[in-house]
C-alpha atoms as an extended CHARMM CRD file, in Angstrom:
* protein
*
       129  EXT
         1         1  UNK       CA             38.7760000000      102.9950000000      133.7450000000  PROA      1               0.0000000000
         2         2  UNK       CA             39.4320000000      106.6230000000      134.5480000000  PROA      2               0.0000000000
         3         3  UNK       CA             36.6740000000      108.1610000000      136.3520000000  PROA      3               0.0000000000
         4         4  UNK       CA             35.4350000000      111.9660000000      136.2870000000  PROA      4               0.0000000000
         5         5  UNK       CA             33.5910000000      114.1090000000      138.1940000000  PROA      5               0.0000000000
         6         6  UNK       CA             31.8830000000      116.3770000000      135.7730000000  PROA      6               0.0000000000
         7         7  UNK       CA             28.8780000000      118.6870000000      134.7120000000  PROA      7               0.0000000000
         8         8  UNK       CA             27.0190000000      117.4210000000      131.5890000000  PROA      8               0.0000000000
         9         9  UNK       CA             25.1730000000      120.3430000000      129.9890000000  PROA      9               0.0000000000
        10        10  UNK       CA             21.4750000000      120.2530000000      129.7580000000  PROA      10              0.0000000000
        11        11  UNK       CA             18.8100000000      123.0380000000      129.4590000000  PROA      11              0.0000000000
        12        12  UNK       CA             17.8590000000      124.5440000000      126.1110000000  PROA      12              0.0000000000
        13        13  UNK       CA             19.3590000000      126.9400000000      123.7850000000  PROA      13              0.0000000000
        14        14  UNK       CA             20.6310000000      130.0940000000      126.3420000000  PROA      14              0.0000000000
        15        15  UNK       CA             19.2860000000      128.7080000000      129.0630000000  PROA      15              0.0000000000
        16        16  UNK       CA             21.7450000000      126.2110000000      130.5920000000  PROA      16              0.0000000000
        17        17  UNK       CA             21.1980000000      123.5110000000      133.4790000000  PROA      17              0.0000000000
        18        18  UNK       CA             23.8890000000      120.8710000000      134.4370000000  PROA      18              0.0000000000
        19        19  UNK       CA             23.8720000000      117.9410000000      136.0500000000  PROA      19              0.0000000000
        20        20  UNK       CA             27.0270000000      116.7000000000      138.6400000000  PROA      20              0.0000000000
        21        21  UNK       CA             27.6620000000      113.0710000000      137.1890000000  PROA      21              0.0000000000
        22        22  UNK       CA             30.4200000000      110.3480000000      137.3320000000  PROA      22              0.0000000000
        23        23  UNK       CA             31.5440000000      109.1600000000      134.0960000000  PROA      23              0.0000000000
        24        24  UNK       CA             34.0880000000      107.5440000000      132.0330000000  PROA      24              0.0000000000
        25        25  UNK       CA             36.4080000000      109.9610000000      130.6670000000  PROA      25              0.0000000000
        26        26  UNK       CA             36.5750000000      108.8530000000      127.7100000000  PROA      26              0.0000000000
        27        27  UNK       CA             32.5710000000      109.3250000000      127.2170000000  PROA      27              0.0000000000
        28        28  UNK       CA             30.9710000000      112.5370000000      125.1900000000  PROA      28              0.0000000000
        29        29  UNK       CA             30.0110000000      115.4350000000      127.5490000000  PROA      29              0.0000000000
        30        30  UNK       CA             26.4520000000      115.1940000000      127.2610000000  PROA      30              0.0000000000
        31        31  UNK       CA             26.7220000000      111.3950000000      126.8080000000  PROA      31              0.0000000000
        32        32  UNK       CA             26.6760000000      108.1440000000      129.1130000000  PROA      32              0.0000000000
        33        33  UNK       CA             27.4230000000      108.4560000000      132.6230000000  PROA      33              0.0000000000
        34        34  UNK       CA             27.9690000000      106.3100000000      136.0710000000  PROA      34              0.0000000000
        35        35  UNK       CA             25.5520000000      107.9590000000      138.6460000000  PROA      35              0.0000000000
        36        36  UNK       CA             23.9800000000      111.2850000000      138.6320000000  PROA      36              0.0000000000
        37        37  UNK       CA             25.1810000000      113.4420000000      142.3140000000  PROA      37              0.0000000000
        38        38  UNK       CA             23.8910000000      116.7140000000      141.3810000000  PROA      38              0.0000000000
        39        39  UNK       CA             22.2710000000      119.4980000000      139.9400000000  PROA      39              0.0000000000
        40        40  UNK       CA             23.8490000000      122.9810000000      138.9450000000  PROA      40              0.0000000000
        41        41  UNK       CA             21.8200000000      125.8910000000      137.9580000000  PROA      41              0.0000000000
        42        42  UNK       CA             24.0770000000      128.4670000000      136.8200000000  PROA      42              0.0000000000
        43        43  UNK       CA             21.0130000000      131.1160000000      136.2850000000  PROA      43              0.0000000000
        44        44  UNK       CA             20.4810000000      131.4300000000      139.8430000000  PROA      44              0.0000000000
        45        45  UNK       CA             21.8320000000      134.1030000000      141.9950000000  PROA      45              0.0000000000
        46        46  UNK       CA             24.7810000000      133.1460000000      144.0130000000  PROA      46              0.0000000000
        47        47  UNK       CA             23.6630000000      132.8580000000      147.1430000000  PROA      47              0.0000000000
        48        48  UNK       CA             20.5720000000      130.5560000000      146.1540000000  PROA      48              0.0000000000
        49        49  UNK       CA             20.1380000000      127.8570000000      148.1790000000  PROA      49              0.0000000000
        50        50  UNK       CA             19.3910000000      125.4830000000      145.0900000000  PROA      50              0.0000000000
        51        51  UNK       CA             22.3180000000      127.0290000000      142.6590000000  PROA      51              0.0000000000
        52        52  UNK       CA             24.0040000000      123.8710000000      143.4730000000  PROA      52              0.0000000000
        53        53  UNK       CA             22.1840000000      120.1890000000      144.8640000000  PROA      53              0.0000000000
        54        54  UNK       CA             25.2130000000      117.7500000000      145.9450000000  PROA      54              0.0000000000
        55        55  UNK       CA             24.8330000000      114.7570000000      147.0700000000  PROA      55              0.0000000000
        56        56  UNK       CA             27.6180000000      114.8020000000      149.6380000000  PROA      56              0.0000000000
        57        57  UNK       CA             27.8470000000      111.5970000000      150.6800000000  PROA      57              0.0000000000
        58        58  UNK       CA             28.5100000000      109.8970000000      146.9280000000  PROA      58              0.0000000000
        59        59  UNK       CA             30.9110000000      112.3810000000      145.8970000000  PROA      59              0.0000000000
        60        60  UNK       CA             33.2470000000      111.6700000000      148.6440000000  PROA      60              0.0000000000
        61        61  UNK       CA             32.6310000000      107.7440000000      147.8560000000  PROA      61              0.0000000000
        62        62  UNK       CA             33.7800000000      108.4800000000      144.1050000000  PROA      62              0.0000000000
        63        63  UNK       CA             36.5280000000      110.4490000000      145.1490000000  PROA      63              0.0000000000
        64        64  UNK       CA             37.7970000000      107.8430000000      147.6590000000  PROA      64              0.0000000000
        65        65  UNK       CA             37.1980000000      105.4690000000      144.8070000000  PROA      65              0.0000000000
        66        66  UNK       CA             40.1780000000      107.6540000000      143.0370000000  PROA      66              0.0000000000
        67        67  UNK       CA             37.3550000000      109.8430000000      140.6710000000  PROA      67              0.0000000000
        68        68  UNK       CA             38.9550000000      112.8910000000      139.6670000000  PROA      68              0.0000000000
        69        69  UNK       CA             36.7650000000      116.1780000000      139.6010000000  PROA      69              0.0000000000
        70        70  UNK       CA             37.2640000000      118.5610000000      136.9730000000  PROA      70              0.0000000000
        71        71  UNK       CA             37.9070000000      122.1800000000      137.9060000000  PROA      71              0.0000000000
        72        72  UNK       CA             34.2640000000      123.8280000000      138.4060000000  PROA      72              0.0000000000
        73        73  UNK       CA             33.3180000000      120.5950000000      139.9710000000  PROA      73              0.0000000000
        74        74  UNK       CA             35.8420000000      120.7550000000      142.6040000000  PROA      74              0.0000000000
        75        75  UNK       CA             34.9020000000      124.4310000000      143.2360000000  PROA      75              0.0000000000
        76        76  UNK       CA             31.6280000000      122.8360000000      144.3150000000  PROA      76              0.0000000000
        77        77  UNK       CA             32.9680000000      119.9960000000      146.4250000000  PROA      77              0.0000000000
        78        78  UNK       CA             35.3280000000      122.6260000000      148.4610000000  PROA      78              0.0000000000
        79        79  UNK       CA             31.7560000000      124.7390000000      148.8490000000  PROA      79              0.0000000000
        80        80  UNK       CA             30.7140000000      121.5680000000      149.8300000000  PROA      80              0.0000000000
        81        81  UNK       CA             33.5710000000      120.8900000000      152.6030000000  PROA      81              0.0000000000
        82        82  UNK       CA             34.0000000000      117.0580000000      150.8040000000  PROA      82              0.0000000000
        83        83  UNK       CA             37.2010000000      118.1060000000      149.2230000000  PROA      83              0.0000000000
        84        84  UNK       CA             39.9140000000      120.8490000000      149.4350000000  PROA      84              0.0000000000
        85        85  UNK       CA             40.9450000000      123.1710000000      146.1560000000  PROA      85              0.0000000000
        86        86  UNK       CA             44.0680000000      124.9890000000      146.5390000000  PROA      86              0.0000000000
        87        87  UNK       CA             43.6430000000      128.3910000000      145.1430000000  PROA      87              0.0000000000
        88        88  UNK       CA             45.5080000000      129.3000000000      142.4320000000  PROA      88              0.0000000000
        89        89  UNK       CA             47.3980000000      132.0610000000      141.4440000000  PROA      89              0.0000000000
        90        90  UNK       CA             48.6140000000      133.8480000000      138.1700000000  PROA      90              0.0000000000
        91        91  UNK       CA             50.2260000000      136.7590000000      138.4110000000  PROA      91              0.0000000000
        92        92  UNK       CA             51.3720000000      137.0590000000      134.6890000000  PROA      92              0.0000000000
        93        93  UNK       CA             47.6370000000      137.3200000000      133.9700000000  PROA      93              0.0000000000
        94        94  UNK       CA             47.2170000000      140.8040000000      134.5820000000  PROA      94              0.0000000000
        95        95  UNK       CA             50.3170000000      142.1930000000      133.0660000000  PROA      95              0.0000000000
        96        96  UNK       CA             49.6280000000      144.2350000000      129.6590000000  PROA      96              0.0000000000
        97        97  UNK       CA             50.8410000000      142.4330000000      125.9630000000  PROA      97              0.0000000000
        98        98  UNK       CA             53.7340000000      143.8710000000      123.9580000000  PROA      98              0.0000000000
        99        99  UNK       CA             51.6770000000      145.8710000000      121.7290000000  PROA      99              0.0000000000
       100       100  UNK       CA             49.9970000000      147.6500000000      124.7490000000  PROA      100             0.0000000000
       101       101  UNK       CA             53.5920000000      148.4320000000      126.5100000000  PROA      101             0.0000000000
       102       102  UNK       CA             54.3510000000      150.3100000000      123.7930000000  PROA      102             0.0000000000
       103       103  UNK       CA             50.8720000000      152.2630000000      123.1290000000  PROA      103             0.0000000000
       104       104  UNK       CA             51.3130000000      153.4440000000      126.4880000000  PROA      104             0.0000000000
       105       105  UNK       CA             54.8260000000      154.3230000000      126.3310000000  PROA      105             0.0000000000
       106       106  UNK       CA             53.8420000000      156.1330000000      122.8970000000  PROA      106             0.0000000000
       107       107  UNK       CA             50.6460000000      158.0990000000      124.7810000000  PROA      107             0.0000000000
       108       108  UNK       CA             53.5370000000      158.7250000000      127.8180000000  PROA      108             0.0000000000
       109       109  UNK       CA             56.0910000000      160.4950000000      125.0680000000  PROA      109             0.0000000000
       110       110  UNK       CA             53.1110000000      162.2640000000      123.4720000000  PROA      110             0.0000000000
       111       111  UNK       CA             51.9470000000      163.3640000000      127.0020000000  PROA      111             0.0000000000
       112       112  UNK       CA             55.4370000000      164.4180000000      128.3360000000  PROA      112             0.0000000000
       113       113  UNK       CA             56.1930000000      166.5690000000      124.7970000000  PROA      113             0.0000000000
       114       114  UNK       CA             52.6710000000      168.4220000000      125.3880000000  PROA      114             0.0000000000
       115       115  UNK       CA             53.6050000000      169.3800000000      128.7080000000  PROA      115             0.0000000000
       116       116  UNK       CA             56.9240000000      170.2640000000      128.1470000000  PROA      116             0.0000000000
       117       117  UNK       CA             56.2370000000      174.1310000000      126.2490000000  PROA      117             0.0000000000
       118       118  UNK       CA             54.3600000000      175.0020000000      128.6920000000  PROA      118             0.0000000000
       119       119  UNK       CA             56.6300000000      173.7300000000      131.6510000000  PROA      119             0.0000000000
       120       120  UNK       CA             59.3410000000      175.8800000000      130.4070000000  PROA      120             0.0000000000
       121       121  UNK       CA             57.7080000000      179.2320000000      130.0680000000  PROA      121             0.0000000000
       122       122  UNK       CA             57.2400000000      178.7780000000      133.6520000000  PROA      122             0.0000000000
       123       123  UNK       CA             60.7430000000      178.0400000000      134.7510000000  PROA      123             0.0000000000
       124       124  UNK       CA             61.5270000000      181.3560000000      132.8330000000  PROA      124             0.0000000000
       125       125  UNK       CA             59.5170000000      183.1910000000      135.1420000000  PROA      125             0.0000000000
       126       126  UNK       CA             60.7840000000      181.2130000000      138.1810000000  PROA      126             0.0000000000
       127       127  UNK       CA             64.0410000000      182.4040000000      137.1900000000  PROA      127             0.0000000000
       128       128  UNK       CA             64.0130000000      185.7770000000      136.6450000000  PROA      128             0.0000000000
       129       129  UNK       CA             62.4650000000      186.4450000000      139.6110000000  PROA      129             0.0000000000
C-alpha cells in the first residue's frame, strides 16, 4: 500500500482549512485517511504560531515507515526540522515566450527608428563644428 503524506481540504466555500493526514494514495483527497498529524490554516499570517500544528513525532514515524509527503507537505516537515527538502531551481521559468521576444524586439526597432532623425541632426552639428 503506498502511503502519502498529504493535506485534505476542509473549510467552507473561500475559506479553506486543511488537515496533515496519512492516507492511501489511491484514496479521494477529501476522502478516507490513516491518522490525522496536523492542521494547516492557510488564512493566517506567516509568522502565526498556529499557521501550521504538526505532530512531529508521527510524521517522522510515517516517514520512517517509507510514507511519502507530497510537495507543500514536505515544505512543512523541513519547517519542522523532521525532514530535509532540497530547494529547487528553474531557471527557464523566468525567461520570456516566443511571442514576447519578438514584441520586444518589434518595440526595440520602433524605438531605435524614432531616435534615429533626431540623432542625426545632431551629428551634423558635431561635424561642422
Amino acid at each position: 500500500m503506498a502511503l502519502k503524506l498529504r493535506l485534505a481540504r476542509g473549510g467552507t466555500k473561500k475559506r479553506p482549512f486543511y488537515h496533515i493526514v496519512v492516507a492511501d494514495a489511491r484514496s479521494p483527497r477529501d476522502g478516507r485517511f490513516i491518522e490525522k498529524l496536523g492542521t494547516f490554516n492557510p488564512l493566517l499570517a506567516k509568522d502565526a504560531e498556529n499557521r501550521v500544528v504538526l505532530n512531529a513525532e508521527r510524521a517522522k514515524h510515517w516517514l520512517d515507515v517509507g510514507a511519502q509527503p507530497t510537495d507543500r507537505v514536505l515544505r512543512f516537515l523541513d519547517a519542522a526540522g523532521v525532514a530535509k527538502r532540497d530547494a529547487r531551481n528553474n531557471p527557464n521559468k523566468a525567461v520570456p515566450g516566443e511571442k514576447a521576444k519578438e514584441r520586444a524586439e518589434e518595440k526595440a526597432a520602433k524605438l531605435a527608428a524614432a531616435n534615429a532623425p533626431a540623432e542625426a541632426p545632431a551629428a551634423e552639428e558635431a561635424a561642422a563644428e
